[in-house]
N, C-alpha and C positions, 0 to 999 in steps of 0.2 A: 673937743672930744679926742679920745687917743683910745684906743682899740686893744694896744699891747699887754699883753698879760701882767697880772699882777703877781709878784712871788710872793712866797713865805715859807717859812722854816723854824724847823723846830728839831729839838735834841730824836724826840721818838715821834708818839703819835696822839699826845693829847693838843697840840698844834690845831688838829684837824676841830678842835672846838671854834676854832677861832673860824677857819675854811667854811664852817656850815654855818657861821654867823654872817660871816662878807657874803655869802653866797645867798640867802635868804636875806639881808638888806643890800645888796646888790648882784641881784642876778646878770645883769649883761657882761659882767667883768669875765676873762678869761684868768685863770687861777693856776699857777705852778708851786707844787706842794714838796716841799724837800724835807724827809726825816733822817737825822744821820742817828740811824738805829746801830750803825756798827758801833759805834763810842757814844751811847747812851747810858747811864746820866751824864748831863753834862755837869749836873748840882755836885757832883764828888770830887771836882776835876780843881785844879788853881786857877785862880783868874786869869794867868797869864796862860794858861791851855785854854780856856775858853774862849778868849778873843782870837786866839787862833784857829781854832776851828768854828767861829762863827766869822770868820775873815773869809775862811774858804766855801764857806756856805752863801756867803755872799757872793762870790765867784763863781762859783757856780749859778748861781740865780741868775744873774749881770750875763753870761751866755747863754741862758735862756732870751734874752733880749727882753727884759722884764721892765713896767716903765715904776714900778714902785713895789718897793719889800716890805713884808712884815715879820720882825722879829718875834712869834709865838713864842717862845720859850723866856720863862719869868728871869732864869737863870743868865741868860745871855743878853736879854734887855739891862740887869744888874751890872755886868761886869762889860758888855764889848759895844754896846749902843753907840754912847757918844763916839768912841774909837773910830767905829765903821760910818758912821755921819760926818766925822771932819775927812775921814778917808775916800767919801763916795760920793760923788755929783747928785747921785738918783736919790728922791726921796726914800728914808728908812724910816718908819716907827716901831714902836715897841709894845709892850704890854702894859707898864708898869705907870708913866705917864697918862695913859686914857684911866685906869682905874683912879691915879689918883685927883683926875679933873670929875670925875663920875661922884664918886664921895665929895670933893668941895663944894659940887653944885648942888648939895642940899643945905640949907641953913640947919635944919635938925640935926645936922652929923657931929656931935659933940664926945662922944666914946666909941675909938671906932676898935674892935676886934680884925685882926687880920689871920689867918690859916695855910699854910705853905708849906714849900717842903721844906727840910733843914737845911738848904744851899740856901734858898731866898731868905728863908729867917735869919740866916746868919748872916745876910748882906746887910739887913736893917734899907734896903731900899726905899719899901713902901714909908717905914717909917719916917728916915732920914727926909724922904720928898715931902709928906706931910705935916712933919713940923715943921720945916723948914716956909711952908705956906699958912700955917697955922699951929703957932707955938702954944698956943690953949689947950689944945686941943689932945686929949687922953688914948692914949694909942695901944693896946694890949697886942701881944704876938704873939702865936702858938705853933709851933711845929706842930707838925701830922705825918709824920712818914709813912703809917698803914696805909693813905689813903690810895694813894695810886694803887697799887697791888691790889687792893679793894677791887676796887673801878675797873682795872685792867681783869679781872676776875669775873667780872660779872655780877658780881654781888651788892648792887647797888641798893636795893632795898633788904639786903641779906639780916635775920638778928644781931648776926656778931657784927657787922658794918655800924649798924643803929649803936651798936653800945658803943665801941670805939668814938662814935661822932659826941655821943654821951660825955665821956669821958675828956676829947677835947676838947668841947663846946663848954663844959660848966664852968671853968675856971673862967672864962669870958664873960658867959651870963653872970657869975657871982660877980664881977664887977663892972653890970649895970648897962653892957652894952647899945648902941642903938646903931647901931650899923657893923656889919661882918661884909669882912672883903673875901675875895677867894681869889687868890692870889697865885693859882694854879690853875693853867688850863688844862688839867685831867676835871676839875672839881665841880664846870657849871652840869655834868650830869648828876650831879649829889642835890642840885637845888630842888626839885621836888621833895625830896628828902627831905631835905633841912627847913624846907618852905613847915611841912608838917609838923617837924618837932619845932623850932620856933617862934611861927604863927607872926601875924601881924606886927611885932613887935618890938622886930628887928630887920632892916634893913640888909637885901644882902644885893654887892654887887658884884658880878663877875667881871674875869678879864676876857673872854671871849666876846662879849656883846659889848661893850666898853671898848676894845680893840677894833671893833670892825666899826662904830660910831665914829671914832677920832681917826678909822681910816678916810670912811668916805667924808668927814670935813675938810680934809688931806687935801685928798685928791678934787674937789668941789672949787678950793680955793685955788688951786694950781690949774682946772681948766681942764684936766685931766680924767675923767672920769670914762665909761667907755658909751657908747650909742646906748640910750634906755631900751630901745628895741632889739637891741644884740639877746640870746640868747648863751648864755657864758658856758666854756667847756671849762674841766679840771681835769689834771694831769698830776702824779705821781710820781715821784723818785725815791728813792730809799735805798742806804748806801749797804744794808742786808736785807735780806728778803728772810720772813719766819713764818710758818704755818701761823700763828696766831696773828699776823697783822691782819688779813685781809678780815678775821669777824672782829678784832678791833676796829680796824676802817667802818664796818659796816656802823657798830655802835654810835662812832663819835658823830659820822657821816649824817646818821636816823637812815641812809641808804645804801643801796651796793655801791661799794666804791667803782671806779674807772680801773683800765688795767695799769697794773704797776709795773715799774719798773726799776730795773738797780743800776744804780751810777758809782762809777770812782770819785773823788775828790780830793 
């Protein structure tokens, strides 16, 4: 058993999907939440700027006294993962690997649709890891850049959101999909949604509950996990402070967040 908090980080604040996933299949863990909202997106940024400020996010984390990180942000699992894993003692995961162990582990997952933002689609990540496991296997990718600003808006069951999702959903469904990734941790609040417009018939799976699954194998196999009977705190950093995070927090949360707080890095 090991007690010490777990970190995680993410560019802004769709991270915190991942946070209410670990936290609801693993409540005893203590949690430290780092959004570096000052230089949010990181998707716009060069690979080579994003392993650097997911190097320091790591540093940051690592003086928190954290005994394992997780990389929420799709972007920075893409480009700085392995970096910070030859670079760092402490276990690191990512996002990008559990979703693509989530889709293998079904034999039905033969056309898979993937949806993200235009950083991650342009990495070809998710792709690249999946054929690379399974070259048969029919892979479609769709940018969505509305959707965050959607989500971050409120508008999750909004008409003009449902059309948008229309609009980049059909080119998917027209060919023949059986499984949709979301590839974005803003996006597991869409899955009601999407559950609705398309019905039994496709398979979706997020990186948020995928992320917190291949955490707690992580930490299970290393010995590491924290007391079942602990009751877990969560803690806050954010490298700006905006009137709109805290009902963001609340959204991705499902609760009131904790107090926040602003750090340098």
């Amino acid at each position: 058993m090991n007690n010490s908090a777990l970190g995680i980080f993410d560019s802004g604040v769709g991270g915190l999907t991942v946070v209410r996933a670990v936290q609801e299949l693993l409540p005893g863990e203590d949690i430290v939440y780092l959004g570096d909202t000052a230089r949010v997106p990181y998707g716009s940024k060069s690979p080579e700027t994003i392993r650097r400020f997911s190097d320091e996010d790591v540093r940051y984390l690592l003086q928190q006294e954290v005994k394992a990180i997780v990389v929420a942000c799709n972007t920075a699992t893409a480009h700085a993962l392995p970096m910070l894993q030859e670079r760092y003692q402490v276990p690191i995961v990512g996002v990008i690997e559990a979703g693509v162990e989530a889709v293998l582990a079904d034999p039905r997952a033969q056309r898979v649709g993937i949806i993200a933002t235009r950083g991650t689609i342009a990495s070809h990540a998710y792709q690249q890891a999946l054929s690379l496991r399974r070259p048969d296997m029919v892979i479609i990718e769709q940018a969505t850049p509305l959707l965050v600003p959607l989500i971050e808006e409120n508008w999750i069951d909004h008409p003009a959101t449902r059309q948008v999702l229309e609009t980049y959903l059909q080119p998917l469904l027209d060919q023949r999909i059986d499984t949709l990734m979301l590839a974005c941790t803003h996006y597991p609040l869409l899955v009601p949604v999407l559950q609705e417009m398309i019905g039994d018939r496709v398979r979706i799976v997020d990186s948020a509950t995928t992320c917190a699954l291949h955490l707690q194998q992580e930490l299970r196999q290393r010995d590491m996990l924290a007391e079942p009977t602990r009751q877990g705190n969560l803690s806050i950093a954010l490298t700006d402070l905006s009137e709109q995070f805290e009902n963001l927090a609340k959204r991705f949360l499902h609760k009131c967040p904790p107090n926040i707080s602003r750090v340098e890095l």
